[in-house]
Each structure stands twice: as C-alpha cells, then as structure tokens.
N, C-alpha and C positions, 0 to 999 in steps of 0.2 A: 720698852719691851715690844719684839715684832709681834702682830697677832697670827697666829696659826692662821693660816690658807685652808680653806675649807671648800670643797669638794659636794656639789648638792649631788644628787645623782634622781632624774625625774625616770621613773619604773615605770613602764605600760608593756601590757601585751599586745595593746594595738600595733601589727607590724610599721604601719605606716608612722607609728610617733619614735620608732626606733634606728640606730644605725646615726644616732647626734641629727638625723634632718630636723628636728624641729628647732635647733638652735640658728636657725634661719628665720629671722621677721616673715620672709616675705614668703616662704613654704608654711607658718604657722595660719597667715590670713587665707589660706585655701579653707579651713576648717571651722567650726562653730566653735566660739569658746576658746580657741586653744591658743589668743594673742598674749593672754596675760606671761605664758613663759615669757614671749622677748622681752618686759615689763620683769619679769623676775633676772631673768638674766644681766641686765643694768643694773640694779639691782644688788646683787649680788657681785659683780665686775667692781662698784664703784666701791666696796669695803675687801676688794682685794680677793674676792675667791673666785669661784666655776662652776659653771653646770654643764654636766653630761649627762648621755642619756643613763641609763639603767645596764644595758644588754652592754654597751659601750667599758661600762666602770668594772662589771662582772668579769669580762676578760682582763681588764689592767688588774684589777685584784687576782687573780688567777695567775696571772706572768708576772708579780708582783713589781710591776709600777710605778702602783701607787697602794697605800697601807688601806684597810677595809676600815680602822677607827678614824680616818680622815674624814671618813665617808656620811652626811646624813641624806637619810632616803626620803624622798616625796616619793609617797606610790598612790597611782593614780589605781582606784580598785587592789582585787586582791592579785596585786604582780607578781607572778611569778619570782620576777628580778630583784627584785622589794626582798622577798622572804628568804633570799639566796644570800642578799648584801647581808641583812640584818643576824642571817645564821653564821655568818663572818667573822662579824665583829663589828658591823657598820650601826649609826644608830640611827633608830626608827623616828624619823622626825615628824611628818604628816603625812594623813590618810585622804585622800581625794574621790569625790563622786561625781560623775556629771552623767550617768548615765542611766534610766529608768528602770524597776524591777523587772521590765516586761522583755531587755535584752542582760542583764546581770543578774540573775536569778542567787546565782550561786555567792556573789559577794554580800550582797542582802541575806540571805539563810544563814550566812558565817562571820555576818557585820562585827557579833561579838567579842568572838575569839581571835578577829583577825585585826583589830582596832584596839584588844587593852595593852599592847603595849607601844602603842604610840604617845607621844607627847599632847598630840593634838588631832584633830580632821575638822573638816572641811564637808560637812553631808547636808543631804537633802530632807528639812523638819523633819519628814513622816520617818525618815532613821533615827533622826534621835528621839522623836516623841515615843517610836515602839518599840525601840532596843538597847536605846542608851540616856534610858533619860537618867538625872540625879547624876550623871557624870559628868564632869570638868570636861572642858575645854575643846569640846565637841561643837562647831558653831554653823548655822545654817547656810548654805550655799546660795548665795545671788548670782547666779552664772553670768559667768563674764562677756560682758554683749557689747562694747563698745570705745568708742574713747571719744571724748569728747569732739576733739576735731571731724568726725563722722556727721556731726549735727549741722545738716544746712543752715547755714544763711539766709540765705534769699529762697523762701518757700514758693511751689510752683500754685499761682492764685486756683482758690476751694474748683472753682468754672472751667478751668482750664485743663480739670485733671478729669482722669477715665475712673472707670466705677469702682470693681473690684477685680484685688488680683488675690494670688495661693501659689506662694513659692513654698515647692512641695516635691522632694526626689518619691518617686516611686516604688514604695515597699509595703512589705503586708508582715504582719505579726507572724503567719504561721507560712509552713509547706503549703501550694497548691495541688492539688490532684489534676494529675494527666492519667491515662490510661497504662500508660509505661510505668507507674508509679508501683500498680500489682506487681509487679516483674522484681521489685526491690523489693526484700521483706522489709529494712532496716526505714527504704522511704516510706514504706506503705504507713509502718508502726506511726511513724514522725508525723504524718499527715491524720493518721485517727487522735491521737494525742492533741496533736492543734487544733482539731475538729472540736472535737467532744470538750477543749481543756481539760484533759488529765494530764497532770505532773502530781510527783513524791514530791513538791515543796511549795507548801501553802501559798507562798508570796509569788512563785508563777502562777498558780492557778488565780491569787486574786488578780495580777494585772491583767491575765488573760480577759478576767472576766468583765475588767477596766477597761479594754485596750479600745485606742479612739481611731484603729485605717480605717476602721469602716465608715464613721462619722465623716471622716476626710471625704471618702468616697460618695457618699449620698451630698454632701455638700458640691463636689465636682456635678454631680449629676443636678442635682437641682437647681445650680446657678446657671451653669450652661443652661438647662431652657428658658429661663429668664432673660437670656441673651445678655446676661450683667458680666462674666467672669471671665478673665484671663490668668494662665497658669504658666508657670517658669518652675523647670527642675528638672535635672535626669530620669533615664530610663522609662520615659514614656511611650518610646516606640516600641515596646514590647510587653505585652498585658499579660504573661504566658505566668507570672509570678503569684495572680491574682485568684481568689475562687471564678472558678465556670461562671458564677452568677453576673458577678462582677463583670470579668472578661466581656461576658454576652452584653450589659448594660453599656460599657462605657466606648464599648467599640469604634462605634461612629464615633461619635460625643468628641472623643478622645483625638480622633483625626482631624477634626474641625477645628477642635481648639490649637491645634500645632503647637505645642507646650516646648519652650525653647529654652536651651540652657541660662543659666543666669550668671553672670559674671559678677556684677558688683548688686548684690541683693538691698541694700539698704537705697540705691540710687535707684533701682526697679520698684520700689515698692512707693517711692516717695511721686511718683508718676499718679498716683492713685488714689481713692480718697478712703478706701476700705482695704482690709488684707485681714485675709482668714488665715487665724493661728491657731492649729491644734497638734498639742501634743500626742506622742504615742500612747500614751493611757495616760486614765486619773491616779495620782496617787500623791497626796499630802506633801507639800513643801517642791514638787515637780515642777520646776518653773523655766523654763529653759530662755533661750534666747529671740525666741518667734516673735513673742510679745513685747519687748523689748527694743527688737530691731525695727517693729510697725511703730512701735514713739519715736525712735531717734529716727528713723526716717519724715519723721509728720504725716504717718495714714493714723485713723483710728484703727485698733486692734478688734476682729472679732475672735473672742477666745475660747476656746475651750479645753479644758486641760486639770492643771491644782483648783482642786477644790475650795480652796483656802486661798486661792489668790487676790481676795479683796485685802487678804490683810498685810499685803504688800504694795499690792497697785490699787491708786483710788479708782474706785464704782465709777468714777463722773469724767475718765479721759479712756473709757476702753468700752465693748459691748459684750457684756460676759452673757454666752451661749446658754448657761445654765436658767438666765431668766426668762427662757423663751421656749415655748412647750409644742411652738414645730416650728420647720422652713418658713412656712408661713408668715406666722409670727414676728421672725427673725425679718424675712423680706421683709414687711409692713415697715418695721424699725428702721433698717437703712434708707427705705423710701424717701422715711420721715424729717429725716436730717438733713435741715438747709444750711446754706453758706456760714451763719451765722452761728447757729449751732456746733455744726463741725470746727468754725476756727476757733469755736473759745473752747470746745475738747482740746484741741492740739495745743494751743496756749496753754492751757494748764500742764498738759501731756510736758511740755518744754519747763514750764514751773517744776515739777514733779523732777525731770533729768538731773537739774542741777542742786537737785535737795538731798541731804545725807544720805536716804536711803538712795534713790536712785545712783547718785554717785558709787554706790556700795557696788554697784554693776559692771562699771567700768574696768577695762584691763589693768589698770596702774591700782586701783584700790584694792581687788580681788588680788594682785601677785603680792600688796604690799600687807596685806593679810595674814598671806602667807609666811611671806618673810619675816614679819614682828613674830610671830606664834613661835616658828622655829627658833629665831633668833632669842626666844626667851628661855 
C-alpha cells in the first residue's frame, strides 16, 4: 500500500518566513535558529512528503489544490495561518516557541487555549512550568544553534586571540521619546507605557520588568572604557531608537567602536577569547542561541539571561553574570583567566557539544524532534 503524501505546512506571521523563502538552506542561515527547517525538509522529502509555508498552503486550500485534511500544521507561535488551516480541516500537529515574553506577549497570555489542541509543542520551561505543566507532550526548547560541522578544527591559539567582543543588533525593549513624540497621541501613550511598564498582561509587565537592553548597554559602556571590547551588529549608526540617556552616553563610545556588520558570527566570535551573551530579558527556560554560538565557536560565554541556565550548560565552561555583583567584579574575572584556564573551559565547552544534551541543540536533532512528535 502507497503511503499518503503529507503536506507539513510551517505557520508564521513573521513576513519574512513567508511566501515558501524559507524553503531555502541558504535564505534560512541569514537567521538565528531557523536552519533546523532545511533539516526538517530532508527530512520529510526522504519519506516522500512536503513542506510549505502556511500563507502559501492557505491559498492552495482556498483554490482547492490541495485538500486541507492532507494538511498538518507546525505553527511557529499563535499563527494566524495555523488557526485558518486547522479551522479547515487541517490538523494541528505542533506548537513552536522561539521567542521571548518580552516580544510575544500575547501568545504567552493565550499559551493555553491556543496549544490544547495540538498533538504536541515545542516551548520555553518557564511555559510549561507556568501554564502547562501535568500536560503530555509539551517538551522544553533547546534552540537550535548549530550543526556540528560549524565547530572548528584547528582552534586560533588562547595568545593569539583579541579580548572581548558582543555580536549585538541594536534594539531597545520599548518606544524612545523624541519631542515629536507629543504630537502623536497614540506614540506618546506607547512611550509612557514602556516608560512606567504598564501593560493589561501581567507576563509583559514581568518581562518588562526582566528585560536585559539596558544590561547590554552598560556592558557596551563599561568595556569600552576598559579598552577590552569590540562589537559587530546592525543598526548602530543610529542611536535615535534609544532612551535620551542612553543616546547621550553611548554617543561617542559608539563611534569609536565602529560596530560592523557580521557576516558569519560564529567565525567572528571564535577570533576572541570572551563574548558577551545576553538575552532580551530573564525568563525561566529562555535560552537562545548566544550561548551556544560562543561554545561552538570556542570563546568562553559571558552570560546573562535564563535563570536556570546552569541546569543546562555546566557552571565550569561559561561565566554566568549572575555571580558577579558589578562590572567590576566581572572585569576582575576575565583578568583572571590564563591560557591554561581558558583552554580546559573550551575543552570541556567541546566535551559538553558533543554530549546528548548539547547535541539536543543542533539543527538535525531539534527538526528531528519535531518530526518523530508529529510523526506519532
């Protein structure tokens, strides 16, 4: 008997993952996280089905195509496209998270109602520790950071490398205030709002009150006069996004350091013998791919971000921020670390990659995940 052809259909409202581009290896590697599709797509090819995007299958079901029960949806958050298939006839296969409370507000308030009728997801601990726990088949997110072949070889010797660097695009949690700003009621609102943190939903107000650009930003300022830091990321020629305060500090600072785009991050970072990882807020099981990309490249990671992150990544190959009670502190730390010291971090750091868990990180393991969950 032939097996039914099956039709995945991956949902995002991200415009950019829409319109079939991400069924592209080489348009997926522009983005954090987002290789495991071509990994899924193999995947899926090699037992004879297909993946589309969401927006893509919506119309074919609509011009009918193709049938909507062919259909199972991966919906990455709460997709629009997802809830269009599945009102269809399509069926809900898994729920996908890769994105922090502090920009999805709304899919986190509605985790619950928008996740029970799925088979399975794919989320971030602190969802399921606070919304779904006692529930099947809801399994914590190792965000997908790598593939094995990404892990140098021939490491650049501990002497031979530069101090620290902060691959870091240019963003801020909230509106900044300009004076034009009065002249919009609707900016002005949006700007006392980010101000003060007021939101109607408690999990924006906690990440608000979590959120870590500013820790980025005192980190920029404080290493720069150290003369230790170099930084690679978009949109640093324009500070206009930032609070006044900010803006006014980082001015100079900011020009000096000439902060230049980064093409291949992992081979920028492995230049280095330190790289500063923090995520956009703290929040439980938050673990993105910053940390991740500072092991496979062989820097030590400074972290700050999941709280809970020792009980993924060992204490003894990374410098978690939280044990350390200022800048100070922290410098003192990195001072401290010789040759010797740093290469048996990274030695283990390389121990650590190719150990279950870390493997769990990888784009083949993380799509193949996927695949067994739905596939059951």
């Amino acid at each position: 008997m032939l097996m039914k052809k099956i039709i995945y259909a991956y949902c995002s409202d991200t415009k950019a993952f829409q319109g079939n581009k991400v069924l592209s290896a080489a348009y997926c590697k522009q983005f954090p996280g987002l290789s495991w599709i071509s990994e899924f797509i193999d995947l899926a090819k090699n037992k004879g089905h297909s993946v589309i995007t969401g927006d893509v299958c919506l119309k074919k079901v609509i011009d009918k195509e193709i049938k909507a029960s062919d259909v199972i949806v991966i919906a990455d958050l709460d997709s629009q496209d997802a809830k269009s298939l599945v009102s269809m006839g399509s069926k809900s296969g898994i729920v996908l998270c890769y994105e922090s409370p502090l920009f999805a507000e709304t899919f986190y308030e509605n985790v619950v109602s928008f996740c029970t009728d799925y088979q399975a997801g794919i989320l971030f601990s602190g969802i399921i520790e606070n919304h779904l726990s006692g529930k099947h088949n809801y399994y914590p997110n190792h965000y997908p950071s790598f593939s094995n072949d990404e892990i140098p070889t021939n490491m650049i010797p501990w002497e031979e490398r530069k101090e620290l660097v902060m691959v870091v695009s240019n963003k801020y949690y909230r509106n900044s205030f300009h004076s034009r700003s009065i002249l919009n009621l609707k900016n002005f609102e949006a700007w006392v709002r980010g101000k003060f943190k007021i939101s109607s939903r408690s999990i924006k107000r906690y990440a608000m009150k979590n959120q870590l650009h500013d820790k980025r930003l005192e980190a920029i300022d404080y290493f720069y006069k150290k003369s230790l830091l170099d930084i690679y990321g978009p949109n640093w020629d324009n500070l206009n996004n930032l609070p006044l305060r900010w803006r006014t500090i980082l001015k100079a600072n900011i020009q000096k350091l000439s902060p230049m785009p980064c093409i291949d991050k992992k081979r920028t970072i492995s230049h280095y013998k330190f790289s500063i990882c923090i995520e956009n807020t703290s929040y439980s099981g938050y673990l993105t791919e910053k940390i991740i990309d500072s092991l496979v490249a062989g820097a030590i990671p400074i972290y700050l971000g999941d709280p809970n992150v020792e009980k993924i990544i060992p204490h003894d190959i990374f410098i978690n921020m939280r044990d350390y009670n200022s800048w100070n502190d922290l410098y003192f730390k990195i001072k401290s670390i010789g040759k010797n010291e740093g290469e048996n971090m990274i030695k283990s750091a390389r121990q650590f990659l190719g150990s279950e868990i870390g493997q769990s990180f990888t784009y083949y393991n993380h799509a193949k995940k996927i695949f067994d969950l739905i596939s059951q």
